[in-house]
CHARMM-style PDB file with segment names, atoms N, HN, CA, C and O in Angstrom:
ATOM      1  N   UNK     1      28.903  72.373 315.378  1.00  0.00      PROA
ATOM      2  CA  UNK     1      29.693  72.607 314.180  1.00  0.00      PROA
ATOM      3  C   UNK     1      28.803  73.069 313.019  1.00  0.00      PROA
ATOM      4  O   UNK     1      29.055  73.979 312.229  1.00  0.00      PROA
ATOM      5  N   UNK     2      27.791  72.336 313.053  1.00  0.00      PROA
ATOM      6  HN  UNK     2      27.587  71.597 313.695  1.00  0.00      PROA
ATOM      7  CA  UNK     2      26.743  72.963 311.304  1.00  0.00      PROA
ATOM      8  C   UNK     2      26.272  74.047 311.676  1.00  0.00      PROA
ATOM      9  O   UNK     2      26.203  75.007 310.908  1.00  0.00      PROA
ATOM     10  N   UNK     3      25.837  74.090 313.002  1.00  0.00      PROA
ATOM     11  HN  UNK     3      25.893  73.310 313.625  1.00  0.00      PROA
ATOM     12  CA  UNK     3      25.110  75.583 313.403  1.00  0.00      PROA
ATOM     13  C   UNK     3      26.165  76.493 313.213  1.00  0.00      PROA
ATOM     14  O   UNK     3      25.862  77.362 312.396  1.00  0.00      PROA
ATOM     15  N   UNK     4      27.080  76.579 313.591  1.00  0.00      PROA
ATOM     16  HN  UNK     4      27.326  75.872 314.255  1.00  0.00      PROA
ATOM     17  CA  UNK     4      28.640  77.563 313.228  1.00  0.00      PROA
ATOM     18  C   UNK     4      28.637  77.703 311.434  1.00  0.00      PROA
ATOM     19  O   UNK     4      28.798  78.887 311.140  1.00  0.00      PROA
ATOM     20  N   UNK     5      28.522  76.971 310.413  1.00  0.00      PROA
ATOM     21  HN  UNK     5      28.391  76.009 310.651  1.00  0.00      PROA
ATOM     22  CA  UNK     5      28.452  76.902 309.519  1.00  0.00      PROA
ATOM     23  C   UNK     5      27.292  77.248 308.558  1.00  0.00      PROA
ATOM     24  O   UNK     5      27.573  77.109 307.367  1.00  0.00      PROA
ATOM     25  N   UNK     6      26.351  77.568 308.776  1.00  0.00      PROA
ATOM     26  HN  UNK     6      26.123  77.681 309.743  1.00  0.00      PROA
ATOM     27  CA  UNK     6      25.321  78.333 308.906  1.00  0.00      PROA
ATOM     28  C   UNK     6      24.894  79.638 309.420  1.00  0.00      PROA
ATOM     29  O   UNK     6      24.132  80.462 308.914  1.00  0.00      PROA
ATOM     30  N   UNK     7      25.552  79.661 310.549  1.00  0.00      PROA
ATOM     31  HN  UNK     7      26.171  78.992 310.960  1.00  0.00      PROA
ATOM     32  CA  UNK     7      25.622  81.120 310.933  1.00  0.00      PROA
ATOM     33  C   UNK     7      26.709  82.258 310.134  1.00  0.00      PROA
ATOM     34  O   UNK     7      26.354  83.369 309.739  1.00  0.00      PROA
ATOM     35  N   UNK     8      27.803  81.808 310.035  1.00  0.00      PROA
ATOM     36  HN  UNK     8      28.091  80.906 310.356  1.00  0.00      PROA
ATOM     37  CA  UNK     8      28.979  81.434 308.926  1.00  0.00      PROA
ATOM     38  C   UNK     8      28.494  82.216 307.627  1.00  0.00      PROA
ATOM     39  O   UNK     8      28.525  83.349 307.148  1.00  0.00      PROA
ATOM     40  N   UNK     9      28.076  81.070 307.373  1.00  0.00      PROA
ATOM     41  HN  UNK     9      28.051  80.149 307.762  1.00  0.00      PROA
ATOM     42  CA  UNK     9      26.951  81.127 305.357  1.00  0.00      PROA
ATOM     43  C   UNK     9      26.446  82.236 305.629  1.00  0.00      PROA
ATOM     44  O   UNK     9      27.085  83.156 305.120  1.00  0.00      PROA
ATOM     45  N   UNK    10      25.192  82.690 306.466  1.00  0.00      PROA
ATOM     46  HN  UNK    10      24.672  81.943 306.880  1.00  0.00      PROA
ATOM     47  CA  UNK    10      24.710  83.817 306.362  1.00  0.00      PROA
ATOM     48  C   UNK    10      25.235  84.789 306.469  1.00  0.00      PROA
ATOM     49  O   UNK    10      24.895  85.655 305.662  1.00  0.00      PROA
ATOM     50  N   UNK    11      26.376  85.171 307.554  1.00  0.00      PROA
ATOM     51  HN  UNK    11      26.652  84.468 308.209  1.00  0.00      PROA
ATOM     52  CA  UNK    11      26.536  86.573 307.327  1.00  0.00      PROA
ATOM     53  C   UNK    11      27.206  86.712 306.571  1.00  0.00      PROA
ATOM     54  O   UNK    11      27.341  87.920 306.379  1.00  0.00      PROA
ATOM     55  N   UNK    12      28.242  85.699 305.445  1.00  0.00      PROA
ATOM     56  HN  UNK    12      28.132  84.718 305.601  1.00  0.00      PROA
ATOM     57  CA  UNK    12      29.063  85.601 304.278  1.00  0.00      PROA
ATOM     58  C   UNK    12      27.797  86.087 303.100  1.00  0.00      PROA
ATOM     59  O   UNK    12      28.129  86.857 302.198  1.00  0.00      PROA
ATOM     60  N   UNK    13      26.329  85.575 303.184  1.00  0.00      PROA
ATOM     61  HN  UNK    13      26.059  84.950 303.916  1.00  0.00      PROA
ATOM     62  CA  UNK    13      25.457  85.807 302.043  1.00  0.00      PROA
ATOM     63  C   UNK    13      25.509  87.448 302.138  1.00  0.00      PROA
ATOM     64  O   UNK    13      25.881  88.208 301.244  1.00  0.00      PROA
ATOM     65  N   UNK    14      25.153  87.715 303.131  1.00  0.00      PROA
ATOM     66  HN  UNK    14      24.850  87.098 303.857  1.00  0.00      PROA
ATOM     67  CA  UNK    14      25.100  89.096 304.008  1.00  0.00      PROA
ATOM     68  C   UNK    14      25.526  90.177 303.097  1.00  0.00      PROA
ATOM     69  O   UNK    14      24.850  90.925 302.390  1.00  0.00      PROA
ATOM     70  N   UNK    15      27.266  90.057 303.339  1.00  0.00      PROA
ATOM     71  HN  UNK    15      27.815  89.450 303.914  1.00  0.00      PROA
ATOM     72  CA  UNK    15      28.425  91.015 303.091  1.00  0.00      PROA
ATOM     73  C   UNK    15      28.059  90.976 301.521  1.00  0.00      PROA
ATOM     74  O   UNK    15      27.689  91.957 300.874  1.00  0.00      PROA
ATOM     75  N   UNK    16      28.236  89.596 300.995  1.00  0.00      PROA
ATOM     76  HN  UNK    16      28.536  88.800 301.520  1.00  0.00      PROA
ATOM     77  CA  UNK    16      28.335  89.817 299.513  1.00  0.00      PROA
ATOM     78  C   UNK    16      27.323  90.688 298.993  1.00  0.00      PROA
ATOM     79  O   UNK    16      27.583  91.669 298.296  1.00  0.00      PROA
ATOM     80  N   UNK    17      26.002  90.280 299.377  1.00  0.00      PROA
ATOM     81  HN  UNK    17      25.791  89.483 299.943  1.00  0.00      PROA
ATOM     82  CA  UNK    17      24.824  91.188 299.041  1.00  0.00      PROA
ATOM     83  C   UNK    17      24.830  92.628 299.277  1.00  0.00      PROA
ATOM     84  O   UNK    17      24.390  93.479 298.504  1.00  0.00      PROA
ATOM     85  N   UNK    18      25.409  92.837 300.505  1.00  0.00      PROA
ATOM     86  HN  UNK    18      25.766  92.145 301.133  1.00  0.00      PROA
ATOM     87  CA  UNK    18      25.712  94.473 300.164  1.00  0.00      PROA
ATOM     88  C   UNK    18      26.478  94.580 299.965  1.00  0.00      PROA
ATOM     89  O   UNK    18      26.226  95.760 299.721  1.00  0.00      PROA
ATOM     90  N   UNK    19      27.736  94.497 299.705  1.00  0.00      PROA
ATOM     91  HN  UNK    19      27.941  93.538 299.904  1.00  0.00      PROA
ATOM     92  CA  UNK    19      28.926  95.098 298.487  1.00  0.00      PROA
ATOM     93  C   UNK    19      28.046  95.349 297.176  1.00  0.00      PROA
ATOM     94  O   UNK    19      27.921  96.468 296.679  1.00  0.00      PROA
ATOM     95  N   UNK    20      27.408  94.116 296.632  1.00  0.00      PROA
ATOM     96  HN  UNK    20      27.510  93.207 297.036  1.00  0.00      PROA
ATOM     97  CA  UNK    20      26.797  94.189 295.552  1.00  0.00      PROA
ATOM     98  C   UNK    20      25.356  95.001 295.519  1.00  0.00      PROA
ATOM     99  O   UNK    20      25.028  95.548 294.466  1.00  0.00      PROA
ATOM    100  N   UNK    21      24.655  95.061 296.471  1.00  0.00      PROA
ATOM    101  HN  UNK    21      24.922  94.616 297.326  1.00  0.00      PROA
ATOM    102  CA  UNK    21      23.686  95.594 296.238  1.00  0.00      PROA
ATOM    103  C   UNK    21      22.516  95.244 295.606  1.00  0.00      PROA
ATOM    104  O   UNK    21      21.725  96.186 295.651  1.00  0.00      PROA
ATOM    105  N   UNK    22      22.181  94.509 295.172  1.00  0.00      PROA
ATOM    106  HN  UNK    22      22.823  93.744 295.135  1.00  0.00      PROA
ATOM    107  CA  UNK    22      21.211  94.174 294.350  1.00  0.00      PROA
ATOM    108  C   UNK    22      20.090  94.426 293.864  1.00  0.00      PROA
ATOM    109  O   UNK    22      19.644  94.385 292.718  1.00  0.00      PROA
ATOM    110  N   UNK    23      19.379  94.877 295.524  1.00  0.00      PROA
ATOM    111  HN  UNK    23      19.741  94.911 296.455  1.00  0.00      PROA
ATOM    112  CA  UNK    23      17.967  95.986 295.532  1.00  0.00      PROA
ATOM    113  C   UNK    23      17.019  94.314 295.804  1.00  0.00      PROA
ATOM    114  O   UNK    23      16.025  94.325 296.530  1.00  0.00      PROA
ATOM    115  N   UNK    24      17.436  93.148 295.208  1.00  0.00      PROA
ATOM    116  HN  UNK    24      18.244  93.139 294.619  1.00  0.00      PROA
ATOM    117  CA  UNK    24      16.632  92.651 295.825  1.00  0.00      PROA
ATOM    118  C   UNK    24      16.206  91.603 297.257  1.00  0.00      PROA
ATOM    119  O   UNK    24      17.119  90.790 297.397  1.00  0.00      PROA
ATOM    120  N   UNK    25      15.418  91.461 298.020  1.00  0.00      PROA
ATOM    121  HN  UNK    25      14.677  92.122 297.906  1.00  0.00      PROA
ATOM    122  CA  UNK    25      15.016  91.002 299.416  1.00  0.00      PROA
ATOM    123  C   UNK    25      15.991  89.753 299.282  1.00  0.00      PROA
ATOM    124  O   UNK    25      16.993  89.577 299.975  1.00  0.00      PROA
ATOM    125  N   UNK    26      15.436  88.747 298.067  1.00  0.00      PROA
ATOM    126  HN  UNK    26      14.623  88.890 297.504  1.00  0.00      PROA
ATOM    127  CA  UNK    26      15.383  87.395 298.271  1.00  0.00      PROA
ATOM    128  C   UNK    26      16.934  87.056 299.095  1.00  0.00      PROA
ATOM    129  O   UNK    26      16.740  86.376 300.103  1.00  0.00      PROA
ATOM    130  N   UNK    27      18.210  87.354 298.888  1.00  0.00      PROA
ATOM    131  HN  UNK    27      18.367  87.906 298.069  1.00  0.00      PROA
ATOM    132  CA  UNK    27      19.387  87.007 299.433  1.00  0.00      PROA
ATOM    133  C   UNK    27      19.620  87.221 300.843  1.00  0.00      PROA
ATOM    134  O   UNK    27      20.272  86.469 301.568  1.00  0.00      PROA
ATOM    135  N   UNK    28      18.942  88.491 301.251  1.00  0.00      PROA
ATOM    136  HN  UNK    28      18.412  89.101 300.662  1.00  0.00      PROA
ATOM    137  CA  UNK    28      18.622  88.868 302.652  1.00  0.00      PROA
ATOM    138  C   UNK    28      17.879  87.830 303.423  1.00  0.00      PROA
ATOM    139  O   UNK    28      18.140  87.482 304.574  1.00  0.00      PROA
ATOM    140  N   UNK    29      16.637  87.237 302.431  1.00  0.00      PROA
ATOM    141  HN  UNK    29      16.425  87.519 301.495  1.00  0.00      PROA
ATOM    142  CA  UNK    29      15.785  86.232 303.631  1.00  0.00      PROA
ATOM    143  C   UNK    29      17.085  84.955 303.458  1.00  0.00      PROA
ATOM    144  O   UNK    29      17.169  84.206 304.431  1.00  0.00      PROA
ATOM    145  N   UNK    30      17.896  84.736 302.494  1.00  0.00      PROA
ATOM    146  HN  UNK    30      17.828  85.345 301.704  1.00  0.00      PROA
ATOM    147  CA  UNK    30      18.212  83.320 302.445  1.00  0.00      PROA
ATOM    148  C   UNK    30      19.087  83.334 304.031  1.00  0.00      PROA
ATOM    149  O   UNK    30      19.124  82.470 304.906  1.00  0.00      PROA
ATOM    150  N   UNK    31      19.943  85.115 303.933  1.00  0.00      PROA
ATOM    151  HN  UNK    31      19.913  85.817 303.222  1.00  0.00      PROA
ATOM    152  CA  UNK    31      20.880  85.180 304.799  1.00  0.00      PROA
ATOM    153  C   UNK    31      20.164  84.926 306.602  1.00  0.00      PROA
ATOM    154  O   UNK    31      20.576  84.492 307.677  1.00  0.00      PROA
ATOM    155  N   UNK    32      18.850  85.527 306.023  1.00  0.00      PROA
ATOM    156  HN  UNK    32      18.515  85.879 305.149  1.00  0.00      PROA
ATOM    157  CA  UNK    32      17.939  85.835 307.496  1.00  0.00      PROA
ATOM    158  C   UNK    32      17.720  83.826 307.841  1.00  0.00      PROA
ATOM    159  O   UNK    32      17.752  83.204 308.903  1.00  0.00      PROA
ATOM    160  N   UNK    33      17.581  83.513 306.887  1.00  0.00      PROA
ATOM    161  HN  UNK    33      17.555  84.018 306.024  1.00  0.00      PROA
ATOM    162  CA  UNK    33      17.030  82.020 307.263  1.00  0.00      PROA
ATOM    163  C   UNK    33      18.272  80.997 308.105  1.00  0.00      PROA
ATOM    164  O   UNK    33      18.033  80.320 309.106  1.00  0.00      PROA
ATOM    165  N   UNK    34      19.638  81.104 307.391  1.00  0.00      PROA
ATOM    166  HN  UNK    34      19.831  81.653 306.578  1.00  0.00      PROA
ATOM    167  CA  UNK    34      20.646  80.520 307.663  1.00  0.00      PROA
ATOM    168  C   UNK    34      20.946  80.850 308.732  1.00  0.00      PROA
ATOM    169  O   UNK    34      21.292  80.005 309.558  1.00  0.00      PROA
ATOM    170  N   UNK    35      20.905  82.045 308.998  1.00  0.00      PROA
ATOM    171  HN  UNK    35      20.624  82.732 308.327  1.00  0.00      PROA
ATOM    172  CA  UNK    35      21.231  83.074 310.636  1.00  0.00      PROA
ATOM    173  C   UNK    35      20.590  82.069 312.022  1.00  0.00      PROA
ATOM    174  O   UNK    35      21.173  81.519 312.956  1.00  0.00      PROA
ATOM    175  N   UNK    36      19.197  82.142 311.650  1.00  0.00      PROA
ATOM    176  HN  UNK    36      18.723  82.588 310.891  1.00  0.00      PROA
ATOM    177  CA  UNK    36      18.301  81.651 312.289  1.00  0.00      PROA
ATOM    178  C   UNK    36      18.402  80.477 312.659  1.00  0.00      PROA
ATOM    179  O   UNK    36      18.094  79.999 313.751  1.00  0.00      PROA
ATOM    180  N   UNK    37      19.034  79.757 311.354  1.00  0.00      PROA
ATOM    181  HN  UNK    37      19.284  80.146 310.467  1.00  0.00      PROA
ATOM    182  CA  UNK    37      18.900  78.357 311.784  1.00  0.00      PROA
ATOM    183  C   UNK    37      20.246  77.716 312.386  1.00  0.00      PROA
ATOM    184  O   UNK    37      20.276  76.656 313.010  1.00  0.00      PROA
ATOM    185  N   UNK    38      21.463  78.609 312.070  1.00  0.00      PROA
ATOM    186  HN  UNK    38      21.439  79.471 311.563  1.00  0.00      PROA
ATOM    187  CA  UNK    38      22.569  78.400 312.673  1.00  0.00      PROA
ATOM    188  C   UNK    38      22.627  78.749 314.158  1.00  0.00      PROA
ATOM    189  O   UNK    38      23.395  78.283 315.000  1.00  0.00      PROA
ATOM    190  N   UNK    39      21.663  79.663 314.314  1.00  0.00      PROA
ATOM    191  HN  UNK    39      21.040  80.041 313.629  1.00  0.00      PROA
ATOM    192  CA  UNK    39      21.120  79.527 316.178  1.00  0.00      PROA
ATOM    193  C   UNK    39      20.615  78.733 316.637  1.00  0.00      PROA
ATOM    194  O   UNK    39      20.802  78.472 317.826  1.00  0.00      PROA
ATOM    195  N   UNK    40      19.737  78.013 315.828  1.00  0.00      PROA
ATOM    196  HN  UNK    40      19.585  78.225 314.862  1.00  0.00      PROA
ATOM    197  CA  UNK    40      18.835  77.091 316.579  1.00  0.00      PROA
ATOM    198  C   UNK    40      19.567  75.946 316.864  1.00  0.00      PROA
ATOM    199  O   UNK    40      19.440  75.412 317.966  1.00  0.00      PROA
ATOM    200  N   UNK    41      20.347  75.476 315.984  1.00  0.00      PROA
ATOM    201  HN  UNK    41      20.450  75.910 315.089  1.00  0.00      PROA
ATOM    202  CA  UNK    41      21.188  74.042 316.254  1.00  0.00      PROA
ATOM    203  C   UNK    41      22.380  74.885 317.510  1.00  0.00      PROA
ATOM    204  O   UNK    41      22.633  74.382 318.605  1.00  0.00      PROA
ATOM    205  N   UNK    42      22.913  76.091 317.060  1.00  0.00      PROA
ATOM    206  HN  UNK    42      22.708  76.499 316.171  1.00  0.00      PROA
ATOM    207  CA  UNK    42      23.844  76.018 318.478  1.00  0.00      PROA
ATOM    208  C   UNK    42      22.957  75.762 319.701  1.00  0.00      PROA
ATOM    209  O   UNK    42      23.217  74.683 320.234  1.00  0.00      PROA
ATOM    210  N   UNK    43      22.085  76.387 320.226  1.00  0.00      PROA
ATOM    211  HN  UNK    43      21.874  77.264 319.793  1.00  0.00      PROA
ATOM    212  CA  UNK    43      21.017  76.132 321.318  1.00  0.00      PROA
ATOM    213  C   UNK    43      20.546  74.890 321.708  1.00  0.00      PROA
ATOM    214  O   UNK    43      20.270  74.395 322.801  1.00  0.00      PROA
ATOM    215  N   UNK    44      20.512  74.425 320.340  1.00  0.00      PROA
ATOM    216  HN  UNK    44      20.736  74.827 319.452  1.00  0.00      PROA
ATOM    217  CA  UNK    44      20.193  72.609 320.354  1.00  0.00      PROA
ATOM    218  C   UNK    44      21.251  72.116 320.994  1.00  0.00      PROA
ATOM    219  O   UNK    44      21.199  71.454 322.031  1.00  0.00      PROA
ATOM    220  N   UNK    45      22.471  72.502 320.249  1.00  0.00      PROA
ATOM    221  HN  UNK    45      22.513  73.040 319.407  1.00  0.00      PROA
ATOM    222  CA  UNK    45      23.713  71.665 320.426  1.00  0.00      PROA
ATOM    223  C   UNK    45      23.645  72.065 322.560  1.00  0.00      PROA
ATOM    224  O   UNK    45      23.558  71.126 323.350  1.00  0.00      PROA
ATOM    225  N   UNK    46      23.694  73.182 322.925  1.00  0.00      PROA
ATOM    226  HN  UNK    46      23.765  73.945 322.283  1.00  0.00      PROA
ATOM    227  CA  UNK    46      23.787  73.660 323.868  1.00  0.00      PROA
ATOM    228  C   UNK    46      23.479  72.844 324.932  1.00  0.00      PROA
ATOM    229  O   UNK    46      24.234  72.454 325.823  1.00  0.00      PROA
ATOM    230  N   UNK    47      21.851  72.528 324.706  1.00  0.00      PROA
ATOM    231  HN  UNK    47      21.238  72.844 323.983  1.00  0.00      PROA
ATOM    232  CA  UNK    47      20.568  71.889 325.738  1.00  0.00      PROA
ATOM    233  C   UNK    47      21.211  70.535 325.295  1.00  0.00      PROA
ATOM    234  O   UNK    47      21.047  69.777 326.251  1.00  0.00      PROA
ATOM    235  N   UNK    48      21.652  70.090 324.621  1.00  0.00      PROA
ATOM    236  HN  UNK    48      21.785  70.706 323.845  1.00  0.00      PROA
ATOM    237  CA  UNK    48      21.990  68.638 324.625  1.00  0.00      PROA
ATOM    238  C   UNK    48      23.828  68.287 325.137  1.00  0.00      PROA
ATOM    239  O   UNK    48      24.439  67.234 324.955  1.00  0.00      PROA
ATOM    240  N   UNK    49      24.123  69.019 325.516  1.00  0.00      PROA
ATOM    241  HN  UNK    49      23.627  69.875 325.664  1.00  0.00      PROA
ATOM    242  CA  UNK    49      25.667  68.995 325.997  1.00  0.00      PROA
ATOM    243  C   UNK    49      25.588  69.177 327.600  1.00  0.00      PROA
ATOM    244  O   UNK    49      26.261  68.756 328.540  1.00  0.00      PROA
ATOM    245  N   UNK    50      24.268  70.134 327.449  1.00  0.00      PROA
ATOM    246  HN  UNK    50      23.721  70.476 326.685  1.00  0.00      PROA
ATOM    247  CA  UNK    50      23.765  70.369 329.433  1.00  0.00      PROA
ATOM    248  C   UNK    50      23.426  69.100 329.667  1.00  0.00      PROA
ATOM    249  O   UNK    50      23.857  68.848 330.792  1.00  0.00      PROA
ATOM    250  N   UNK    51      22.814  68.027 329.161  1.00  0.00      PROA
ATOM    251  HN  UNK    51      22.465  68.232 328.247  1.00  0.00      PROA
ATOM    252  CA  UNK    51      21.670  67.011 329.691  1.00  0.00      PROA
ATOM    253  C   UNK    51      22.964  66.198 329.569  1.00  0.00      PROA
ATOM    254  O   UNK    51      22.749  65.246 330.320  1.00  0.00      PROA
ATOM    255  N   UNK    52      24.366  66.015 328.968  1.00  0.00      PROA
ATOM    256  HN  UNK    52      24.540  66.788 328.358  1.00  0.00      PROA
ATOM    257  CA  UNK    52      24.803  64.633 328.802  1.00  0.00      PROA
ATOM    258  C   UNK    52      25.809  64.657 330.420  1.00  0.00      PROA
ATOM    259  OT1 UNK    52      26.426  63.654 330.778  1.00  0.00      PROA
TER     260      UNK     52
END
């Protein structure tokens, strides 16, 4: 569920940032970070649903 919500957040940071445009990185890494980390917990969630 948080990993969905995170993955979520980012590509929502994503869209807004380019509609708007901004020119600058920083919203891109926040989006790049949330992306990332909303994978890692699904994968988590994944390997721990295989083992139960």
């Amino acid at each position: 569920m948080l990993g969905n919500v995170a993955l979520v957040s980012g590509l929502l940071v994503s869209v807004i940032t380019l509609s708007t445009d901004t020119g600058t990185p920083e919203p891109y890494i926040l989006a790049g970070f949330l992306v990332t980390t909303g994978i890692g917990l699904r994968i988590e969630a994944a390997i721990r649903e295989s083992r139960a």
